[in-house]
C-alpha positions as CSV (number, residue, x, y, z in Angstrom):
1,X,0.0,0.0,0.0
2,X,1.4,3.4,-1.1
3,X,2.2,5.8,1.6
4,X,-0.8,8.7,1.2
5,X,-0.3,12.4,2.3
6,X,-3.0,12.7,5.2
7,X,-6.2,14.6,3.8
8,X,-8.9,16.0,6.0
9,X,-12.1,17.2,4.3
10,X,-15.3,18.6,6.4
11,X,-18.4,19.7,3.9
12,X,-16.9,23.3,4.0
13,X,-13.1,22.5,4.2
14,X,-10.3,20.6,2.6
15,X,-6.9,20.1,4.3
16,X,-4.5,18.6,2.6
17,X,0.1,19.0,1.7
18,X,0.8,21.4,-0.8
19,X,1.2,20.3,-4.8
20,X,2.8,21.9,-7.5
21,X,-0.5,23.5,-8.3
22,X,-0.4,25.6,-6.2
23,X,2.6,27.6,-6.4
24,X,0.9,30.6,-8.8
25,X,-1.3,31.5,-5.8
26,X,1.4,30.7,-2.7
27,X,4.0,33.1,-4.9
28,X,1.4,35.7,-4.7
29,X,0.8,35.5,-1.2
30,X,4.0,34.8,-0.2
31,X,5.4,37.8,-2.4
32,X,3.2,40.3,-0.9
33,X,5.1,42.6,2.0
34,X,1.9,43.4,3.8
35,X,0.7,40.0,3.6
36,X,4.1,38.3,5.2
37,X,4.1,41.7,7.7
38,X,1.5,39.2,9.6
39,X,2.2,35.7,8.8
40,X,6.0,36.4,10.0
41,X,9.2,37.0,7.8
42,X,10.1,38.9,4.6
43,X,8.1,38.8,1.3
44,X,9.4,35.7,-1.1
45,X,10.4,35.9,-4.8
46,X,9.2,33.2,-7.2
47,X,11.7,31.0,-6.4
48,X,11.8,31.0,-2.3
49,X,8.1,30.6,-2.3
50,X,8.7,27.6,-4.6
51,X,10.7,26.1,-2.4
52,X,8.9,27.3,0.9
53,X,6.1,24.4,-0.6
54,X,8.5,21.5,0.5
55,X,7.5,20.1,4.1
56,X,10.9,17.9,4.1
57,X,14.2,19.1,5.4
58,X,15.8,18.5,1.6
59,X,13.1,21.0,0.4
60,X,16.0,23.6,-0.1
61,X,17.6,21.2,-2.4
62,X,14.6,20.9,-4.9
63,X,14.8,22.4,-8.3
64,X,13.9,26.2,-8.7
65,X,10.6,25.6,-10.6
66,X,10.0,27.0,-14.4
67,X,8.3,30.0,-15.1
């Protein structure tokens, strides 16, 4: 049996790792000084937020994503 990223999902929520997919949206949060003024630390360019995605310690090691 293939090891599955836990997934929680109520009628009006879904919780679950990030994918790839979602980069174009965590790039524009992520890049946005205001926005990272209150989630804590300084405003991320393409490529940091890319790599903020990973949840493993090698995260930093994975490619810088095309774009």
């Amino acid at each position: 049996m293939p090891d599955a990223e836990p997934e929680l999902e109520t009628p009006r929520l879904k919780l679950r790792q990030f994918c790839e997919a979602d980069l174009d949206a965590w790039a524009r949060i992520t890049s946005d000084a205001e926005v990272m003024r209150y989630v804590g630390g300084n405003a991320l360019d393409r490529d940091d937020a890319w790599r903020s995605l990973g949840v493993q310690p090698e995260a930093a090691d994975l490619p810088v994503a095309e774009h």
